[in-house]
PDB file with SEQRES, HELIX, SHEET and CRYST1 records, atoms N, CA, C and O in Angstrom:
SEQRES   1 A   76  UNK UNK UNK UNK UNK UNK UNK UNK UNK UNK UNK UNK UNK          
SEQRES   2 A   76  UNK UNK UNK UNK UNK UNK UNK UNK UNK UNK UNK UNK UNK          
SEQRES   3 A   76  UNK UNK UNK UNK UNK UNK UNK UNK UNK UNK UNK UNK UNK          
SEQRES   4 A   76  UNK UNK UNK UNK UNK UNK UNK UNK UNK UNK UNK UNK UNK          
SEQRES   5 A   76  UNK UNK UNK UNK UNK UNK UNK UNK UNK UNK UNK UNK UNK          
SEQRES   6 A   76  UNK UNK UNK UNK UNK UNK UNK UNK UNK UNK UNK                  
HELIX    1 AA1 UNK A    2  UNK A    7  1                                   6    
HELIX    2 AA2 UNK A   18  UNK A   20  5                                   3    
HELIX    3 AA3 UNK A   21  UNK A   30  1                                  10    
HELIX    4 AA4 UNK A   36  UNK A   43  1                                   8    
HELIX    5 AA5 UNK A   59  UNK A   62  1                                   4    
HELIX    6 AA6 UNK A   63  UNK A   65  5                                   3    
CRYST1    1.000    1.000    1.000  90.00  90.00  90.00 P 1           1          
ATOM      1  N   UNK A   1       0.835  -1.182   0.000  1.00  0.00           N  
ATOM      2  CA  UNK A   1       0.000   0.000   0.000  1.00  0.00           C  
ATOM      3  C   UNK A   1       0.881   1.246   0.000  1.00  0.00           C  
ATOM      4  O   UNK A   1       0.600   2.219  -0.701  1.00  0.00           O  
ATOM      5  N   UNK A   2       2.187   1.196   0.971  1.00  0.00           N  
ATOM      6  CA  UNK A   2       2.523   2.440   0.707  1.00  0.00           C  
ATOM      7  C   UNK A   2       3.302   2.740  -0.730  1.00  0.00           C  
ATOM      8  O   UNK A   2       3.273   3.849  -1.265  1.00  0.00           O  
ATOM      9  N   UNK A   3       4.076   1.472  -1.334  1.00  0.00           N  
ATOM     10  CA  UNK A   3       4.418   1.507  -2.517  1.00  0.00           C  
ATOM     11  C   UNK A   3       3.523   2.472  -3.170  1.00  0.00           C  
ATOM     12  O   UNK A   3       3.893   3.554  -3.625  1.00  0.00           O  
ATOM     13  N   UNK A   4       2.299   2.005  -3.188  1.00  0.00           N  
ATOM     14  CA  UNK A   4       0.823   2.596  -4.629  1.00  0.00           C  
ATOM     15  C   UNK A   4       1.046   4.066  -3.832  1.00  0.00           C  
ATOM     16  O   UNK A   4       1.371   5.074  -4.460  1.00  0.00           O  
ATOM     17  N   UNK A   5       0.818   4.069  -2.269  1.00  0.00           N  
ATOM     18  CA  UNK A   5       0.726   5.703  -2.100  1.00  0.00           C  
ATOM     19  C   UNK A   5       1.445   6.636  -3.186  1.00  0.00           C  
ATOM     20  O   UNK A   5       1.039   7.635  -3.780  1.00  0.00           O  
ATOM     21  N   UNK A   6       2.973   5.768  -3.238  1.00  0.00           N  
ATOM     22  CA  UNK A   6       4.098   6.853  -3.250  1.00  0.00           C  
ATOM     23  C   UNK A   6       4.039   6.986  -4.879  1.00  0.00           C  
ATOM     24  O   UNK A   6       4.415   8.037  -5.397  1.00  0.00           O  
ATOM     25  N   UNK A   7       3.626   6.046  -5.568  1.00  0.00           N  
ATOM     26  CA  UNK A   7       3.364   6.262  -6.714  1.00  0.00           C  
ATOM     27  C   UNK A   7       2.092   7.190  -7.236  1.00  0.00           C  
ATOM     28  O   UNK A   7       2.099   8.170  -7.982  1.00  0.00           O  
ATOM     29  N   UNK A   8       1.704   6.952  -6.999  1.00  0.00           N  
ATOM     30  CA  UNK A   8       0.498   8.101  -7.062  1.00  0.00           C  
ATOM     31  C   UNK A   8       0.261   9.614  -6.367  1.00  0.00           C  
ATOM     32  O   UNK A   8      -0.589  10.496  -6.482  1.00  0.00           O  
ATOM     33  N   UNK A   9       1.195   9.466  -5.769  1.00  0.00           N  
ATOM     34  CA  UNK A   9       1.792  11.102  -4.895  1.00  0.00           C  
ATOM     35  C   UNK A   9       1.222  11.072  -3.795  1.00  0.00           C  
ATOM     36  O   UNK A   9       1.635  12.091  -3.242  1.00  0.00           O  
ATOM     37  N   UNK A  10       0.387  10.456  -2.958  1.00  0.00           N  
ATOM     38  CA  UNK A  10      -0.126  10.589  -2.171  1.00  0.00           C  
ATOM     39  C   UNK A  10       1.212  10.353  -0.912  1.00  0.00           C  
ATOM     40  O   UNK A  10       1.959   9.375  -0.889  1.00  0.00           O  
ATOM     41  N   UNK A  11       1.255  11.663   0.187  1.00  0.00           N  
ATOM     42  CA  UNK A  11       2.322  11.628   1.006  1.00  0.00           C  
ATOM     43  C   UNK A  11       0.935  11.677   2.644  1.00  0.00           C  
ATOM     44  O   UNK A  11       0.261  12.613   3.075  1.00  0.00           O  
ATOM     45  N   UNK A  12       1.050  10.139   3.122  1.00  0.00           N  
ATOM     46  CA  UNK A  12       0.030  10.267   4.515  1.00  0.00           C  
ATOM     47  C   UNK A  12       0.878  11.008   5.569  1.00  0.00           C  
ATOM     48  O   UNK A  12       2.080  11.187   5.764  1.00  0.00           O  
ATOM     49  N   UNK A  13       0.034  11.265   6.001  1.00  0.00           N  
ATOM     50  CA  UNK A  13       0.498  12.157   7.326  1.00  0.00           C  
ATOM     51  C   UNK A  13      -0.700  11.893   8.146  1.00  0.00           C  
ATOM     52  O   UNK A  13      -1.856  11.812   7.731  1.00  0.00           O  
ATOM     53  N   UNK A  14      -0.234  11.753   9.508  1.00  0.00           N  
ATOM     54  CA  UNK A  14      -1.123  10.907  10.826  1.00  0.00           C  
ATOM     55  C   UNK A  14      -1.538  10.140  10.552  1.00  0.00           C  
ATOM     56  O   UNK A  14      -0.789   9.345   9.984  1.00  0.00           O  
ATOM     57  N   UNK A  15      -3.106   9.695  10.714  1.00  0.00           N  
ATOM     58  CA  UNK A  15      -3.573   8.774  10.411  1.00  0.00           C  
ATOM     59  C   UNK A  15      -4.285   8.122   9.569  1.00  0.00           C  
ATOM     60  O   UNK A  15      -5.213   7.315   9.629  1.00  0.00           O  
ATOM     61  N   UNK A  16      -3.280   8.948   8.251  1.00  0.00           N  
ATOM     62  CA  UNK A  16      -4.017   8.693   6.683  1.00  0.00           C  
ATOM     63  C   UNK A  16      -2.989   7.861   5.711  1.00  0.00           C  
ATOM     64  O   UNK A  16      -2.741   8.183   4.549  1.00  0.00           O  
ATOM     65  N   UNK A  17      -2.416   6.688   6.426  1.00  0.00           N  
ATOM     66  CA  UNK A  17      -1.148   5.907   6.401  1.00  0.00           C  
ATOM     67  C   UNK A  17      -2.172   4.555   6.184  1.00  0.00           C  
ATOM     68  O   UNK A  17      -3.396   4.672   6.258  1.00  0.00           O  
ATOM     69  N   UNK A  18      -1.381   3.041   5.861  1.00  0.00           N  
ATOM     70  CA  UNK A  18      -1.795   1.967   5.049  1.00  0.00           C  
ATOM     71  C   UNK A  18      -2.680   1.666   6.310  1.00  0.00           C  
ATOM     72  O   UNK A  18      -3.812   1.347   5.946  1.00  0.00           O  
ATOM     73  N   UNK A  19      -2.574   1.665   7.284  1.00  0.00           N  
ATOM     74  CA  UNK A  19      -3.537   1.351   8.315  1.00  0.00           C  
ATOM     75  C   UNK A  19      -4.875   2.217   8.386  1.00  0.00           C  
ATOM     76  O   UNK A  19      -5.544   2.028   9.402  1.00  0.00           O  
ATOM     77  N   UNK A  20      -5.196   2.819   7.781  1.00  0.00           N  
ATOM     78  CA  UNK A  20      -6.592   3.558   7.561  1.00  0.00           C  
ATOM     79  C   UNK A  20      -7.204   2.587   6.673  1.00  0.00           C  
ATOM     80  O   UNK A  20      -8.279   2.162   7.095  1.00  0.00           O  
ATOM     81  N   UNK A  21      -6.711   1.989   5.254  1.00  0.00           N  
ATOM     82  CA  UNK A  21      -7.287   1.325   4.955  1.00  0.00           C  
ATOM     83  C   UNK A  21      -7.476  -0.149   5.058  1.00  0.00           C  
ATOM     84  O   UNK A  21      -8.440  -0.675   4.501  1.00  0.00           O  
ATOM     85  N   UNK A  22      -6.747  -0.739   5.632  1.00  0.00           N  
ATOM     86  CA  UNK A  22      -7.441  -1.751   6.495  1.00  0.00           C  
ATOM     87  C   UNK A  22      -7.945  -2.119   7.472  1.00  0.00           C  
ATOM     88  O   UNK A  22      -8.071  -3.269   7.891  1.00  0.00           O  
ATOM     89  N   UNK A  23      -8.455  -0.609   8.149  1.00  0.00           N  
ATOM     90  CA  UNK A  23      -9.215  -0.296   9.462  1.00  0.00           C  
ATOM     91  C   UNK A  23     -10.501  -0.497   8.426  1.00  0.00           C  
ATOM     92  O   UNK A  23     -11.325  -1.408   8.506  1.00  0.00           O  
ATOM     93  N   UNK A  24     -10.485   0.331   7.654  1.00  0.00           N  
ATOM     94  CA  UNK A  24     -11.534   0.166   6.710  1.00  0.00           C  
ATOM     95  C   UNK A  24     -12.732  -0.850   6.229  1.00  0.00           C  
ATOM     96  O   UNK A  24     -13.955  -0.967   6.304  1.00  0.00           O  
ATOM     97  N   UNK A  25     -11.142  -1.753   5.480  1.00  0.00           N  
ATOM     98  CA  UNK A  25     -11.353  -2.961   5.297  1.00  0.00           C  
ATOM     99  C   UNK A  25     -12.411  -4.003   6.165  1.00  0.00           C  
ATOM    100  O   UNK A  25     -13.437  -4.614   5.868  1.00  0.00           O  
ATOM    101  N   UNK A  26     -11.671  -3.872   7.267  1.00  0.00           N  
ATOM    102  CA  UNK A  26     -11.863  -4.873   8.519  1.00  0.00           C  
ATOM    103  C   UNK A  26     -13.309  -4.422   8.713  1.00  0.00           C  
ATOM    104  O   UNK A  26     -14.332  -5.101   8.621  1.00  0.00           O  
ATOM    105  N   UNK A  27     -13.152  -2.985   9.035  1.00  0.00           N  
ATOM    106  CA  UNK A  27     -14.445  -2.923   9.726  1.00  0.00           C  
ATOM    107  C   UNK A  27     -15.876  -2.970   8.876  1.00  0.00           C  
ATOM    108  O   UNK A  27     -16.960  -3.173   9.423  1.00  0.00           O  
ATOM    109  N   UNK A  28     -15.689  -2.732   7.339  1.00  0.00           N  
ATOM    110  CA  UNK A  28     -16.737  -3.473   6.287  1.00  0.00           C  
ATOM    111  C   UNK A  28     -17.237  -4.213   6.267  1.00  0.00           C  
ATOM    112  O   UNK A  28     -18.466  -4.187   6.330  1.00  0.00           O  
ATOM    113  N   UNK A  29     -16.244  -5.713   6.126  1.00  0.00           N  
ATOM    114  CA  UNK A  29     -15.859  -6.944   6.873  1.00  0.00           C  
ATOM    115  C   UNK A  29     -17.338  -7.660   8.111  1.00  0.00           C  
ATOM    116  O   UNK A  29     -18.332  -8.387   8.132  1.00  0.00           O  
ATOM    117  N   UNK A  30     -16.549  -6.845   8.875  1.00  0.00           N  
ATOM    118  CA  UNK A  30     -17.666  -6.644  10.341  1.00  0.00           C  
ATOM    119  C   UNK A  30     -18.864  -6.456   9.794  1.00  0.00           C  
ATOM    120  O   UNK A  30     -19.610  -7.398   9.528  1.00  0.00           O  
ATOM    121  N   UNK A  31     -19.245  -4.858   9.513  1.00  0.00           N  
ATOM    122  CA  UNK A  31     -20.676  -5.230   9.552  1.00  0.00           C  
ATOM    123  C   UNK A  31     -21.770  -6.302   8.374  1.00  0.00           C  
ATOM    124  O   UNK A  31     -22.976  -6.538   8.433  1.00  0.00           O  
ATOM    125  N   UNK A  32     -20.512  -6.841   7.189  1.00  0.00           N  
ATOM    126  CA  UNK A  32     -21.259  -7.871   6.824  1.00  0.00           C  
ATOM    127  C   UNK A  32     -21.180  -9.275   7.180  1.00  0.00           C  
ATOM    128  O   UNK A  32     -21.073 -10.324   6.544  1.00  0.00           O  
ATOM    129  N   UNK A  33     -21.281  -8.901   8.611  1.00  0.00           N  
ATOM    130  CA  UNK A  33     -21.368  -9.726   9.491  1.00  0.00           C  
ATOM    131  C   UNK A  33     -20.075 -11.642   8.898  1.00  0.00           C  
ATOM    132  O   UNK A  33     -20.171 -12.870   8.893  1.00  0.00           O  
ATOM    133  N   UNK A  34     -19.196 -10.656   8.578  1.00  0.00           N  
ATOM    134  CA  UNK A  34     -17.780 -11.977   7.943  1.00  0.00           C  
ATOM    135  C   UNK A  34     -17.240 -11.855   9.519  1.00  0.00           C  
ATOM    136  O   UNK A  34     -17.078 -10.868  10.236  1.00  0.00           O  
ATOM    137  N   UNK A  35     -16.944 -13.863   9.845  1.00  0.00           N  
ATOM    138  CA  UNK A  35     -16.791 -13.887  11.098  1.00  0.00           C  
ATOM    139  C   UNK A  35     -15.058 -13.406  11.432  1.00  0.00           C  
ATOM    140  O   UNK A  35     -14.119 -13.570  10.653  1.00  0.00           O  
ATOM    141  N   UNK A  36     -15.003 -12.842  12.687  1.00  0.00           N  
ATOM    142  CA  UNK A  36     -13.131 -12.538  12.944  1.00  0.00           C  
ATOM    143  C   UNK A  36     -12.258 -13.511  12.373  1.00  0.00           C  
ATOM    144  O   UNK A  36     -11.246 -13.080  11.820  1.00  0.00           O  
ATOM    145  N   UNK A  37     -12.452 -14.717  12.400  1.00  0.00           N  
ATOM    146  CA  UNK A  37     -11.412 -15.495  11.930  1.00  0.00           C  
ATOM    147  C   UNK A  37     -10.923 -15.263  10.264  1.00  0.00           C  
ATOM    148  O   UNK A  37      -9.855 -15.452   9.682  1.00  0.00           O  
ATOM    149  N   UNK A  38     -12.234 -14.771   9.837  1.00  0.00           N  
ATOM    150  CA  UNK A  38     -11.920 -14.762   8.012  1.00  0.00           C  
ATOM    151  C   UNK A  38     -11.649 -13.170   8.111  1.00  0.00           C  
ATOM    152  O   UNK A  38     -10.648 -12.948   7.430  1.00  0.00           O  
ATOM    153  N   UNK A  39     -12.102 -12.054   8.645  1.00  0.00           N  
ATOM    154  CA  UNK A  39     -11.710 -10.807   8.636  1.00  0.00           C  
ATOM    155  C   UNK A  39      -9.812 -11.089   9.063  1.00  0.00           C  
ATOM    156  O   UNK A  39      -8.906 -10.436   8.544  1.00  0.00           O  
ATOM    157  N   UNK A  40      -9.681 -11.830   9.755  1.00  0.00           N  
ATOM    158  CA  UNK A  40      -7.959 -11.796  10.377  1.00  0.00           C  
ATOM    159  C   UNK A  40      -7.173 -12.725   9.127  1.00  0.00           C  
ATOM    160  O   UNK A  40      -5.945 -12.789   9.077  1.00  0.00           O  
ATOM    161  N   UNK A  41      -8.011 -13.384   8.199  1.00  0.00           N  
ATOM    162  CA  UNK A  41      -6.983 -14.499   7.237  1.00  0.00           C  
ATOM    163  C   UNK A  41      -6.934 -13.128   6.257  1.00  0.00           C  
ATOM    164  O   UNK A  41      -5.904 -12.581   5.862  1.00  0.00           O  
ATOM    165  N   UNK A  42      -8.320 -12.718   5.969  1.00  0.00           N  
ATOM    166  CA  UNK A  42      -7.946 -11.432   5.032  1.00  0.00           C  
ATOM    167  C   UNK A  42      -6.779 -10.244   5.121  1.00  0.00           C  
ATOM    168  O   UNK A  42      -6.080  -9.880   4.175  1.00  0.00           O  
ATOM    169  N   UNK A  43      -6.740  -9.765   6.386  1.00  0.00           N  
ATOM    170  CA  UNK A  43      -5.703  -8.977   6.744  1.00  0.00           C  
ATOM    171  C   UNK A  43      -4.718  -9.775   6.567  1.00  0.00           C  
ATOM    172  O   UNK A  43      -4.019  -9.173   5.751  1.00  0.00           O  
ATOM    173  N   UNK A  44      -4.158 -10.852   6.835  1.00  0.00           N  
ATOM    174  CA  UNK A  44      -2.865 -11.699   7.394  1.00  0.00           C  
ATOM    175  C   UNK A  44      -2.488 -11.836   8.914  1.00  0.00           C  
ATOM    176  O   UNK A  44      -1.374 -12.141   9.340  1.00  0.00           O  
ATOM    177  N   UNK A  45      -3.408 -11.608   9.526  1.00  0.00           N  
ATOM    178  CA  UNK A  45      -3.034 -11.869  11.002  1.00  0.00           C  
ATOM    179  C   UNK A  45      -2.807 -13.536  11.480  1.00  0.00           C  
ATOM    180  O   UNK A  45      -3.587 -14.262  10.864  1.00  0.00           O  
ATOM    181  N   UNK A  46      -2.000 -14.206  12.341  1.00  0.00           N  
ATOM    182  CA  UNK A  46      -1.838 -14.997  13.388  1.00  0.00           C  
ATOM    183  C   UNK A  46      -2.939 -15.260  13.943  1.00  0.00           C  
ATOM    184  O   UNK A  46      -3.632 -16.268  14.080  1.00  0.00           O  
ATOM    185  N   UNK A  47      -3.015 -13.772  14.363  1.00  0.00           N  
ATOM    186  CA  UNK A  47      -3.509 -14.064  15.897  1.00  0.00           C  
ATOM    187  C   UNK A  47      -4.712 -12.781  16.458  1.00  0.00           C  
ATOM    188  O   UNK A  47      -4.556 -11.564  16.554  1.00  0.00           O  
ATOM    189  N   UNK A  48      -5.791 -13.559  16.726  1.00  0.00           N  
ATOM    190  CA  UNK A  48      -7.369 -12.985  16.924  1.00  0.00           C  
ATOM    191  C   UNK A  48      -7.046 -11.925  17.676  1.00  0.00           C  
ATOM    192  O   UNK A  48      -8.060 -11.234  17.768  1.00  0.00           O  
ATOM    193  N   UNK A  49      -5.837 -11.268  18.469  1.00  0.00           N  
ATOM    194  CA  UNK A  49      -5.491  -9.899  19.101  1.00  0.00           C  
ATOM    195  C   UNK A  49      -5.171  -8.831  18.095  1.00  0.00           C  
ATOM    196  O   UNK A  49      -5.436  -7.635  18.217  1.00  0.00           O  
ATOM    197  N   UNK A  50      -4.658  -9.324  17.239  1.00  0.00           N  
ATOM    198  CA  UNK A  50      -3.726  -8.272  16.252  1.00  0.00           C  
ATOM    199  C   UNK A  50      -5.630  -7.802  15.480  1.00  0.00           C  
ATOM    200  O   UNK A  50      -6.087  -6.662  15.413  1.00  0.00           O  
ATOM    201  N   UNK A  51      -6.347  -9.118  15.019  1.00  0.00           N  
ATOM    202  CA  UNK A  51      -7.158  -8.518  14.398  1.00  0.00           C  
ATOM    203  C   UNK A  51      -8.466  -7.381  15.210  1.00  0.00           C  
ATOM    204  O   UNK A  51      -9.318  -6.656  14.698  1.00  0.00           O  
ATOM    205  N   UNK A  52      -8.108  -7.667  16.673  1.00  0.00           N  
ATOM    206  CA  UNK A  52      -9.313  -7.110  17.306  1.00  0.00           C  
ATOM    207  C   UNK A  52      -8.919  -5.438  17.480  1.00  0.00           C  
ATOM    208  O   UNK A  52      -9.545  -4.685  18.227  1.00  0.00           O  
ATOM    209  N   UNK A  53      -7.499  -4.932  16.449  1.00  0.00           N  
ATOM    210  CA  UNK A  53      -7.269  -3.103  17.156  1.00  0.00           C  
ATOM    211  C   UNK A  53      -7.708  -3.120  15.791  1.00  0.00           C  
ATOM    212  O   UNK A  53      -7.781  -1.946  15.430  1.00  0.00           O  
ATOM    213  N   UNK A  54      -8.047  -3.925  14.827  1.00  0.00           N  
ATOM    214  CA  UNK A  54      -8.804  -2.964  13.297  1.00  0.00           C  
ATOM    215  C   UNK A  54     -10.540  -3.542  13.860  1.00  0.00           C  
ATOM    216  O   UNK A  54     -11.338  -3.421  12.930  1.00  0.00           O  
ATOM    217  N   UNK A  55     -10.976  -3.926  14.735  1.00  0.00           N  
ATOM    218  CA  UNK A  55     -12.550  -4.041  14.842  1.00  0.00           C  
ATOM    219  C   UNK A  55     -13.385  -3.009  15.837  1.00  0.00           C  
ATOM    220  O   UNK A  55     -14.503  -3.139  16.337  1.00  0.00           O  
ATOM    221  N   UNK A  56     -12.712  -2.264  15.902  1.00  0.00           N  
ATOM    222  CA  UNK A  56     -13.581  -1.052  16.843  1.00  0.00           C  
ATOM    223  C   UNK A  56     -14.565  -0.672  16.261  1.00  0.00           C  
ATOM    224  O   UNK A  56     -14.420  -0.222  15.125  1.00  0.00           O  
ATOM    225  N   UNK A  57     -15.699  -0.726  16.776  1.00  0.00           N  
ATOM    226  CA  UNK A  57     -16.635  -0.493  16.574  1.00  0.00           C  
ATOM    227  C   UNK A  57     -16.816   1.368  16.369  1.00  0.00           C  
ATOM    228  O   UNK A  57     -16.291   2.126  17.186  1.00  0.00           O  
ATOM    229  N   UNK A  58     -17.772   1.987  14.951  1.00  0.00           N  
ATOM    230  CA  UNK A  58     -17.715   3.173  15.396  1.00  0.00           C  
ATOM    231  C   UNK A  58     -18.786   3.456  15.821  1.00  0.00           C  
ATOM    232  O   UNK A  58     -19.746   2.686  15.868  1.00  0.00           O  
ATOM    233  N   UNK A  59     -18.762   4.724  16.229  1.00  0.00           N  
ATOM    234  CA  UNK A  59     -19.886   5.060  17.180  1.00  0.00           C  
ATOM    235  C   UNK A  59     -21.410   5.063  16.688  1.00  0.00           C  
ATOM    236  O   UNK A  59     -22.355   5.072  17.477  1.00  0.00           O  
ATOM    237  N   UNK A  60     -21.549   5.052  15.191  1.00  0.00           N  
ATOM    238  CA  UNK A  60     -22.764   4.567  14.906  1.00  0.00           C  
ATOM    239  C   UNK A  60     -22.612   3.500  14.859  1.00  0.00           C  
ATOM    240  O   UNK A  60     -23.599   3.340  14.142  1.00  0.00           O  
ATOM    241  N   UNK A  61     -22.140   2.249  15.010  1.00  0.00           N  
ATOM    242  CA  UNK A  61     -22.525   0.815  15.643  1.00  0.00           C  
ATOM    243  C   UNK A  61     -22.980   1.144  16.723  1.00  0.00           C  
ATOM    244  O   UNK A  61     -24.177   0.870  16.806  1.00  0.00           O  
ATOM    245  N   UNK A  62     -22.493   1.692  17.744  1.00  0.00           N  
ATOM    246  CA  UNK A  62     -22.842   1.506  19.095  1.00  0.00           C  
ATOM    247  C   UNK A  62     -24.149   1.971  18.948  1.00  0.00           C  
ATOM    248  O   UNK A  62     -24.958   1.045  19.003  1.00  0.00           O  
ATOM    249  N   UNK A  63     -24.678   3.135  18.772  1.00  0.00           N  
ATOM    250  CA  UNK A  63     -25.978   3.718  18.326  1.00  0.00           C  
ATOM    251  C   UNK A  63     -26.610   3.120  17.954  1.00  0.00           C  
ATOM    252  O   UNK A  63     -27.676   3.300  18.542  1.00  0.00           O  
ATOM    253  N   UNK A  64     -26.697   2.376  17.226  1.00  0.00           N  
ATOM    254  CA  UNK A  64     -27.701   1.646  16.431  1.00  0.00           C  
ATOM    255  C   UNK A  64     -28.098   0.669  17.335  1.00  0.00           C  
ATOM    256  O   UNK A  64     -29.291   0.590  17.625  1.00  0.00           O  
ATOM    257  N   UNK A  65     -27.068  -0.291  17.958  1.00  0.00           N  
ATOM    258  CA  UNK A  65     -27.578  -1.154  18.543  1.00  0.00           C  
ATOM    259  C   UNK A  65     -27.838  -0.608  20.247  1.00  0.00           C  
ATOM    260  O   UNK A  65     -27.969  -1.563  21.013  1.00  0.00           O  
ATOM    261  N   UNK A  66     -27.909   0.496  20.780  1.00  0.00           N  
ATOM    262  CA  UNK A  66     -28.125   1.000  22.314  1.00  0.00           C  
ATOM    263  C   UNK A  66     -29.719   0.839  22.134  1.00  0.00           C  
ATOM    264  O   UNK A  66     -30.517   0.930  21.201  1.00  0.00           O  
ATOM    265  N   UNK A  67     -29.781   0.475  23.876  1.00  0.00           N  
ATOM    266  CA  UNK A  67     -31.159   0.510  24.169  1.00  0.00           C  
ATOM    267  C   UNK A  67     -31.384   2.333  24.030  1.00  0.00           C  
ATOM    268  O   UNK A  67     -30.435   3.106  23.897  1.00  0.00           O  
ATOM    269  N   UNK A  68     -32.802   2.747  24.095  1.00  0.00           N  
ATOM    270  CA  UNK A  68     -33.335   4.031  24.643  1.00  0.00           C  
ATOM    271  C   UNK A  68     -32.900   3.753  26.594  1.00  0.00           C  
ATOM    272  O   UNK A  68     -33.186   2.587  26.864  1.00  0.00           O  
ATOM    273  N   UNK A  69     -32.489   4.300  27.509  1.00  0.00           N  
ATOM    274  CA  UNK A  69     -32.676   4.389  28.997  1.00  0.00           C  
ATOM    275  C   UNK A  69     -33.373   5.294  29.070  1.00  0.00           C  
ATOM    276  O   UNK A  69     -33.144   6.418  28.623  1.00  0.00           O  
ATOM    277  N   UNK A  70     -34.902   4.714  29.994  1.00  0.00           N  
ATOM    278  CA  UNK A  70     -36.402   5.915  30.145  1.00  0.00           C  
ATOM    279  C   UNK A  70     -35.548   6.746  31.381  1.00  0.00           C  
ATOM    280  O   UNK A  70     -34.750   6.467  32.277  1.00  0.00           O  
ATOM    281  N   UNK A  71     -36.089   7.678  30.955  1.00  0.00           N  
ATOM    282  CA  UNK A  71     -35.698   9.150  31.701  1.00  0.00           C  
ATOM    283  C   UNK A  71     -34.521   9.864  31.097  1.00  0.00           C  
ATOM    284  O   UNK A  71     -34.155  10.968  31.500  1.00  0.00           O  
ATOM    285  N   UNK A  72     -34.097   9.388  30.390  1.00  0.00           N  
ATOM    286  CA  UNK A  72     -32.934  10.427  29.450  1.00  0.00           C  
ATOM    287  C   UNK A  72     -33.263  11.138  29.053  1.00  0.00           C  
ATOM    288  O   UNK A  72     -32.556  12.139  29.169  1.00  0.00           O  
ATOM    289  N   UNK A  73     -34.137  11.247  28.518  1.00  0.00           N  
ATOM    290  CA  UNK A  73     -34.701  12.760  27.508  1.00  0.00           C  
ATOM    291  C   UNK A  73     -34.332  13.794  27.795  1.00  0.00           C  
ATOM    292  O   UNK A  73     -34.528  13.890  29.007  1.00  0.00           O  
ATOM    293  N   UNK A  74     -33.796  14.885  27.343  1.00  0.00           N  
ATOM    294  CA  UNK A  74     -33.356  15.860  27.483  1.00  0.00           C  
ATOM    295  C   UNK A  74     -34.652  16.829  27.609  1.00  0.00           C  
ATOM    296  O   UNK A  74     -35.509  16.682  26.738  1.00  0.00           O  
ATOM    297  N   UNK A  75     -34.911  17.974  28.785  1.00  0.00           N  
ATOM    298  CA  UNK A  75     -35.928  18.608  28.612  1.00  0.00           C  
ATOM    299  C   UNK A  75     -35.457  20.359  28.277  1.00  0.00           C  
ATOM    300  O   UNK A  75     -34.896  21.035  29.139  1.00  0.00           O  
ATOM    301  N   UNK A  76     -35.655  20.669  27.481  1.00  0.00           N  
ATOM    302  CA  UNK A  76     -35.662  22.257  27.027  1.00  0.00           C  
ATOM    303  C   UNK A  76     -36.367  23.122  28.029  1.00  0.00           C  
ATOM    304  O   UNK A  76     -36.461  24.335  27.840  1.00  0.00           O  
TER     305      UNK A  76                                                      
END                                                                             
């Protein structure tokens, strides 16, 4: 990946480096519901740790699946 970056001019800086796109990847992966073991053969991982820092959930996962808690409502 960074090979293609550098060919194509693209120079990452922070966190716009080959690991963005297989955070990407992975987390696609996830929500079509492809189980960790085949999300980690895809990356090349060993080992079910390495694949679990590309499965963070983002915060609209969490959203989607949160209960409502009665009495939260915000009152104006």
């Amino acid at each position: 990946v960074q090979r293609r970056l550098s060919v194509a001019g693209v120079t990452p800086r922070g966190k716009r480096g080959p690991h963005v796109f297989r955070h990407a990847r992975a987390v696609e992966l996830l929500r079509a519901s492809v189980p960790q073991k085949i999300i980690g053969d895809v990356l090349g991982h060993r080992s079910t740790q390495s694949t679990n820092a590309y499965l963070k959930l983002a915060t609209e996962d969490l959203r989607a699946v949160a209960l409502d808690v009665p009495g939260s409502e915000v009152l104006l």
